[in-house]
C-alpha positions as CSV (number, residue, x, y, z in Angstrom):
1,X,115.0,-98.3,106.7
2,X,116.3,-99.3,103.1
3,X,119.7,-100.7,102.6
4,X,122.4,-98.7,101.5
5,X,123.4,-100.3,97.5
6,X,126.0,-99.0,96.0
7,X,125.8,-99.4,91.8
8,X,128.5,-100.2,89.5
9,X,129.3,-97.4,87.2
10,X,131.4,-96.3,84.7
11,X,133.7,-93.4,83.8
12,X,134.5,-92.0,80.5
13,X,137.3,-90.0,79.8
14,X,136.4,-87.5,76.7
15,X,138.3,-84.4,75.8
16,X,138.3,-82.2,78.8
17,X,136.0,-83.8,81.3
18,X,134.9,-87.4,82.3
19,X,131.0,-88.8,82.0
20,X,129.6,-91.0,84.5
21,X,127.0,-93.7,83.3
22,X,125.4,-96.4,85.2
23,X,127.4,-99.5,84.2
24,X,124.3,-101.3,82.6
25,X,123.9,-98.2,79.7
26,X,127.5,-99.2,78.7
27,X,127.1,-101.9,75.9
28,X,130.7,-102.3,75.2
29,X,133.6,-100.6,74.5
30,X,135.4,-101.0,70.5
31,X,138.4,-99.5,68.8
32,X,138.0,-96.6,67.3
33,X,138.0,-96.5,63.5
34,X,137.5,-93.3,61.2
35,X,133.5,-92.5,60.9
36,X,131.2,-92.8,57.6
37,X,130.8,-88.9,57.8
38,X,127.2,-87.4,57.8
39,X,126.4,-84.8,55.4
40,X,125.5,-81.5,56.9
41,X,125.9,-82.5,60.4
42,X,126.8,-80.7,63.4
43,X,131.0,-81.0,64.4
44,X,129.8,-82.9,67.4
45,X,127.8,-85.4,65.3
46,X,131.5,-87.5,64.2
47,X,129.9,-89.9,61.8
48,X,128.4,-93.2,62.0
49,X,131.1,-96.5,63.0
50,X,130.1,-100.1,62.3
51,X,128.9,-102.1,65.4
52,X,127.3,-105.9,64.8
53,X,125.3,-104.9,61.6
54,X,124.2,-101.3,63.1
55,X,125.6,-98.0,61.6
56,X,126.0,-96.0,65.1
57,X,126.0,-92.3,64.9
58,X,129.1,-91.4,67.0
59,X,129.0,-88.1,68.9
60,X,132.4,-86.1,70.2
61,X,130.7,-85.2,73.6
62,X,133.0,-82.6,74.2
63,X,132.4,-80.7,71.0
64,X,128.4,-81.2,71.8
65,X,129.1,-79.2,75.6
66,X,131.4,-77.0,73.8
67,X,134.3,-77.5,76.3
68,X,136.5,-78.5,73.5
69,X,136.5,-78.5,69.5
70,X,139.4,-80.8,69.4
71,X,139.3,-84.8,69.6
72,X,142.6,-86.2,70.5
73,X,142.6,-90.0,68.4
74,X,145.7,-91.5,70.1
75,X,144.8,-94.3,71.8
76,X,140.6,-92.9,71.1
77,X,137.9,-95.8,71.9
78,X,134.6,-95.6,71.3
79,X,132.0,-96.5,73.8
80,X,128.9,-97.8,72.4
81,X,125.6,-97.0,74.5
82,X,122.4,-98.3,74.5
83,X,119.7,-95.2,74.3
84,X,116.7,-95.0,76.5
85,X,114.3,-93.3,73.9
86,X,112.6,-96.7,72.7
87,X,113.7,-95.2,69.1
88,X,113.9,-98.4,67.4
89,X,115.9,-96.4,64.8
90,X,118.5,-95.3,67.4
91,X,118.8,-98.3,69.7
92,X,122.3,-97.4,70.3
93,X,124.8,-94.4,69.8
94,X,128.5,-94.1,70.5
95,X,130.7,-91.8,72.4
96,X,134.3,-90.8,71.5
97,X,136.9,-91.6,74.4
98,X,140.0,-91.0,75.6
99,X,141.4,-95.0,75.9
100,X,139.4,-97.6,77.9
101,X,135.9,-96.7,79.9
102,X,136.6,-97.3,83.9
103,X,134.8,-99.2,86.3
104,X,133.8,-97.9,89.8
105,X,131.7,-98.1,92.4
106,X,129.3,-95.8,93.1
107,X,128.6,-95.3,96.0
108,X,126.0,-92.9,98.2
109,X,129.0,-91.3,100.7
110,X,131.6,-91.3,97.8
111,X,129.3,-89.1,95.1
112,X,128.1,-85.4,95.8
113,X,126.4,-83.4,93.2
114,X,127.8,-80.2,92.9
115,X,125.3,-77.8,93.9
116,X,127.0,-74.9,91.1
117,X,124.2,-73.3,89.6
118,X,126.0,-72.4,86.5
119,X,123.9,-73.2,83.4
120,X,124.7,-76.9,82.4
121,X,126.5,-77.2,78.8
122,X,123.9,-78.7,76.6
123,X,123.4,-82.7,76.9
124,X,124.7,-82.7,80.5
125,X,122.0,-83.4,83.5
126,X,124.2,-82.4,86.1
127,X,127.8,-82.1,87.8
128,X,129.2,-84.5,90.5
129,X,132.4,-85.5,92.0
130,X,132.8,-89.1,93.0
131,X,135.9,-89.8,95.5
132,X,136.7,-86.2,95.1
133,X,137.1,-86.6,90.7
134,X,135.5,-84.2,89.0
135,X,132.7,-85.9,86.1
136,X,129.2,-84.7,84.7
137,X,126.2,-87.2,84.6
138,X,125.2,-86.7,80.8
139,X,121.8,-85.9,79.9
140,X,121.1,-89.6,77.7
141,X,117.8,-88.7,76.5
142,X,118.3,-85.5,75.8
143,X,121.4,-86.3,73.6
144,X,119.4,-89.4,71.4
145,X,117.2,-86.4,70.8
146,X,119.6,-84.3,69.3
147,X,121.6,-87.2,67.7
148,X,117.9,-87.7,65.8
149,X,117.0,-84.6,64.9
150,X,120.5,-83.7,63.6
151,X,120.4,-87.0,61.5
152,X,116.4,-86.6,60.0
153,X,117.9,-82.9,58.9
154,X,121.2,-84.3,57.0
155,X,118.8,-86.9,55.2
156,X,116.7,-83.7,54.4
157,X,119.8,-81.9,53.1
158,X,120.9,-85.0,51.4
């Protein structure tokens, strides 16, 4: 019998809901400053911020799931994620949030997925609660995709 680990994760508070990542997918968390905009982009797709050299497409995950088309910016951080597509013209992307990222501890007994068969809002892989707090697990891959595709087609437009 295997050892019961619990994994250090993080919670990010966007408009209207909270994302849980594993820890290690967080790179690190910066101030948020007014995107570059992208020409002919999707609302969800903010812009691109500056992070060590990289111009980082920054995506409003709430606009993207549809549960909100506002942004509040008081106190707004940006989280900046390392993607998992092996793109090595997306190595990283970044997330609007509500103030600082939280740590927690996730453990087996304290996270349930919620077994609601609703359809999932697009770039979210499922929904869980986590010492009885409501988050969604985002859909990373998924997301880089559409973060991609929605930049080759403003280059196109451009």
């Amino acid at each position: 019998m295997t050892a019961q680990r619990d994994i250090r994760g993080v919670l990010i508070t966007v408009t209207q809901g909270r994302l849980l990542l594993p820890n290690a997918s967080v790179a690190e968390v910066i101030t948020y400053s007014e995107p570059e905009p992208v020409g002919d982009a999707p609302d969800w797709l903010l812009g691109r911020v500056r992070w060590r050299g990289w111009r980082l497409p920054l995506l409003s995950f709430s606009r993207l799931a549809g549960w909100s088309g506002e942004d509040g910016q008081m106190g707004a951080k940006v989280a900046v994620l390392k993607a998992l597509g092996n793109n090595p013209k997306l190595p990283f992307f970044a997330v609007l949030s509500q103030g600082f990222p939280r740590l927690v501890t996730v453990s087996r007994s304290a996270l349930a997925e919620n077994q609601d068969m609703k359809e999932l809002p697009l770039g979210v892989h499922s929904r869980v609660t986590l010492n009885d707090d409501p988050a969604v697990v985002p859909d990373l891959l998924s997301i880089e995709l559409l973060i991609q595709k929605a930049l080759d087609q403003a280059q196109v437009a451009a």
